[in-house]
C-alpha positions in Angstrom: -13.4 -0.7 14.7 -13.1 -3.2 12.0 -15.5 -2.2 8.9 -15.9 -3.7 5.7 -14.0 -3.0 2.6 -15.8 -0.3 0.2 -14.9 1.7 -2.9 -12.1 1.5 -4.8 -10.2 -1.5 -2.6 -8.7 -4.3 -3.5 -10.9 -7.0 -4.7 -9.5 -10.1 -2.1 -9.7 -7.5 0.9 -12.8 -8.0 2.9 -11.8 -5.6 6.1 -9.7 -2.7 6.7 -8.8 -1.8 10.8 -7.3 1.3 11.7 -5.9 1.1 15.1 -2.9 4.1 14.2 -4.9 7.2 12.5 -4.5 11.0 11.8 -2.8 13.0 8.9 0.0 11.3 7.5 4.0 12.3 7.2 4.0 11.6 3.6 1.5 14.6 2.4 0.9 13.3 -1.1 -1.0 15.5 -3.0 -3.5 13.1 -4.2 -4.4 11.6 -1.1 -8.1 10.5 -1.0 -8.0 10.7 2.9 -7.3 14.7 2.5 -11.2 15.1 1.7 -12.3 13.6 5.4 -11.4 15.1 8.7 -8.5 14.2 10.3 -6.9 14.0 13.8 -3.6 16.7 13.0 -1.1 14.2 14.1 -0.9 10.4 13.7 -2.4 8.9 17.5 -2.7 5.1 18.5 -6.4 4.1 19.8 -5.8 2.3 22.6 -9.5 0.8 23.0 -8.5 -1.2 19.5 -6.7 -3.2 21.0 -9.4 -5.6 22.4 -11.4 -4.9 19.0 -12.2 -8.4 17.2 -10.7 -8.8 14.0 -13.2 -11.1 12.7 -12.9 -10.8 8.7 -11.3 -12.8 6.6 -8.4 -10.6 4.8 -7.8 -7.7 6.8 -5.9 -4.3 5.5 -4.0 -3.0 8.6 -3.8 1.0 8.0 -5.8 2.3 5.4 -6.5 5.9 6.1 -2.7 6.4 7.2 0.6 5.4 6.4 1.3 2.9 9.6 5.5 2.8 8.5 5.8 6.6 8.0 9.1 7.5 9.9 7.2 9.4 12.5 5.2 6.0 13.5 6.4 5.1 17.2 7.6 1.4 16.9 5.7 0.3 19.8 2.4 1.4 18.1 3.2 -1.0 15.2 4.5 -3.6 17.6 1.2 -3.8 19.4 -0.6 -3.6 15.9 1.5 -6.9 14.6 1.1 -8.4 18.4 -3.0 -7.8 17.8 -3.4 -9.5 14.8 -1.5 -12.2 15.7 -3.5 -12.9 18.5 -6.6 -12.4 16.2 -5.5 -15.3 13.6 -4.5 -17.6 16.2 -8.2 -17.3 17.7 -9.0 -18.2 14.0 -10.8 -14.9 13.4 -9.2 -13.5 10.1 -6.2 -15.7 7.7 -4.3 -12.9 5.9 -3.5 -9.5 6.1 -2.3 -6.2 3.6 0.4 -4.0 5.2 1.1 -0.8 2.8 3.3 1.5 2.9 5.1 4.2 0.8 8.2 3.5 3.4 9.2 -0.2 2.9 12.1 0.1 4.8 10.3 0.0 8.1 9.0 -3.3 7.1 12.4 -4.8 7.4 12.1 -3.7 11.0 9.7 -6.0 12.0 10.4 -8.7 9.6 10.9 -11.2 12.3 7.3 -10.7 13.9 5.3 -14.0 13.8 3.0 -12.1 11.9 4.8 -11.5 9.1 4.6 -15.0 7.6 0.5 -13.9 7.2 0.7 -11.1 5.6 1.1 -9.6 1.8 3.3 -6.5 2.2 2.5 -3.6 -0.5 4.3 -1.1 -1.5 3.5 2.2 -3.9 5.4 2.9 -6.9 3.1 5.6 -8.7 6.0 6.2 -11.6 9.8 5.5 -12.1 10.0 9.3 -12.0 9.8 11.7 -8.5 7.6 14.6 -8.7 7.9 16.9 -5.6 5.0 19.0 -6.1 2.4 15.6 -5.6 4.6 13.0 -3.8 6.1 15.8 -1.5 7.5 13.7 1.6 7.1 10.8 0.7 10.5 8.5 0.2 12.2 8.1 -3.3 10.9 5.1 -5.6 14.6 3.7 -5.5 14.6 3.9 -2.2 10.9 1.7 -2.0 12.1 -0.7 -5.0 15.5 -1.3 -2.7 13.7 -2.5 0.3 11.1 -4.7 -1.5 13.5 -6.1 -2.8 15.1 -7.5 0.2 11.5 -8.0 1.8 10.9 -10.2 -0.9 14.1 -12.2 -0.2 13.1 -13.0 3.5 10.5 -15.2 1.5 7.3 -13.1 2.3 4.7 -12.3 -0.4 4.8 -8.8 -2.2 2.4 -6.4 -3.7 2.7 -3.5 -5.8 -0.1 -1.0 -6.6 0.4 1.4 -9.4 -1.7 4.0 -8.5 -2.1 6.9 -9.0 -0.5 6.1 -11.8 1.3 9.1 -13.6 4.2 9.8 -16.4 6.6 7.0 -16.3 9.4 6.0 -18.3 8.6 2.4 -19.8 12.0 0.0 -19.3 13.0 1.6 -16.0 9.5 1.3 -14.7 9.4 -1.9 -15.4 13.1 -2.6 -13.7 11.5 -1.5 -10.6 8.4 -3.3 -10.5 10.0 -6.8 -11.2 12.8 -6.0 -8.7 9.9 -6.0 -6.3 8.9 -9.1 -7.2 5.4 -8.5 -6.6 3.0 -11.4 -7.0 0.6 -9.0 -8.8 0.9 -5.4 -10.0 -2.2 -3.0 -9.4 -3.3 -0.4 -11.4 -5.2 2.4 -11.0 -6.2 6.1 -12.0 -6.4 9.5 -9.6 -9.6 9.5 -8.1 -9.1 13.0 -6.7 -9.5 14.3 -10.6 -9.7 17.8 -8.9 -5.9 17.3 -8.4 -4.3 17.4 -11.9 -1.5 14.9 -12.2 0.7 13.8 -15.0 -0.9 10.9 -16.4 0.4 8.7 -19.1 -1.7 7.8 -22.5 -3.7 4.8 -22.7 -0.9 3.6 -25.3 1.5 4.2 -22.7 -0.6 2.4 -19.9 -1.2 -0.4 -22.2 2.4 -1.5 -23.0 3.1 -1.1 -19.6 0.9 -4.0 -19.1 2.1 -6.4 -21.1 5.2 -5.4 -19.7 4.2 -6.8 -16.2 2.1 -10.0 -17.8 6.2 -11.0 -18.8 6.8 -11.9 -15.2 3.7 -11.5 -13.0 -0.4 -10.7 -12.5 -1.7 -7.7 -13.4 -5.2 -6.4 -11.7 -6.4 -3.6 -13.1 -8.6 -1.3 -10.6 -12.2 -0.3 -11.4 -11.0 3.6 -11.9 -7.8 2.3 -14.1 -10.1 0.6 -16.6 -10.8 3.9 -18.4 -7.2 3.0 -19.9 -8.5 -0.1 -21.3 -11.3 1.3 -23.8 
């Protein structure tokens, strides 16, 4: 079912759907879906495909990674076909596709749908650390594929978050090769998991890094760098 954003979302995102669930590829660590029960493989729910998307700016695949490598295409083709079926009936105008394996964007670039959505990628640090990220794909290998999602002219989104230890110019290479139209940032949640997190100095030149070329948002649990 569609259910209203809650908790530390985005600010513009008033829905989130979830028509592809269960424990994702990627493994991170940190994940805040790793403290409620989960199907043991990813499953498509059929029944949501006559589900009414009737919210204004809809984030397809919040609780897993809908791009993951292990993601049947056809699931993610019937996802795309559904919501562009939803906006023609006028029931929702935009929606947030996020993933941590941009590449699989590129697949589907053509869909219809694609011209209505904001596609998001992850880019927690410049900097790969096995032990939280564990399968997830390389941040070069993310920054590449934004950057030729953003050259098929469709919107881009970066969230920073959680953010950890990161090396100042070449974090900032990566972000503005995404060419994001804003930059999120945000702090571990799951403060049971101990990650390497960078100073408030650190976090604070990083910004006005970003304000050089785009928007910065900075999430409610990030603002603890701000004080």
């Amino acid at each position: 079912m569609i259910r209203e954003a809650k908790g530390n979302m985005y600010k513009f995102i008033t829905h989130t759907w979830n028509p592809i669930q269960g424990k994702c590829l990627h493994d991170c660590a940190y994940c805040y879906m790793k403290r409620s029960p989960q199907y043991s493989k990813p499953i498509f729910i059929e029944s949501e495909m006559t589900t009414p998307l009737n919210g204004r700016d809809v984030f397809i695949g919040s609780s897993t990674d809908v791009f993951a490598e292990n993601i049947p295409s056809e699931w993610i083709n019937r996802t795309l076909n559904h919501c562009l079926e939803e906006y023609e009936k006028g029931n929702c105008s935009m929606f947030l596709l996020q993933s941590k394996n941009p590449k699989r964007f590129l697949e589907f670039i053509n869909h219809p749908i694609m011209k209505r959505c904001v596609l998001c990628t992850t880019i927690e640090t410049n900097r790969f650390y096995p032990d939280f990220m564990r399968n997830a794909p390389k941040i070069e290998e993310r920054v590449e594929a934004m950057e030729d999602v953003a050259k098929q002219g469709i919107a881009t989104m970066v969230t920073a978050e959680p953010l950890m230890q990161f090396d100042l110019e070449t974090m900032l290479d990566y972000l503005k090769r995404c060419q994001p139209k804003v930059v999120n940032i945000g702090r571990n949640t799951r403060r049971e998991i101990e990650l390497p997190e960078p100073t408030k100095e650190e976090v604070q030149q990083l910004i006005l890094g970003l304000k050089e070329f785009t928007k910065v948002h900075i999430k409610e649990n990030g603002k603890f760098w701000l004080a």
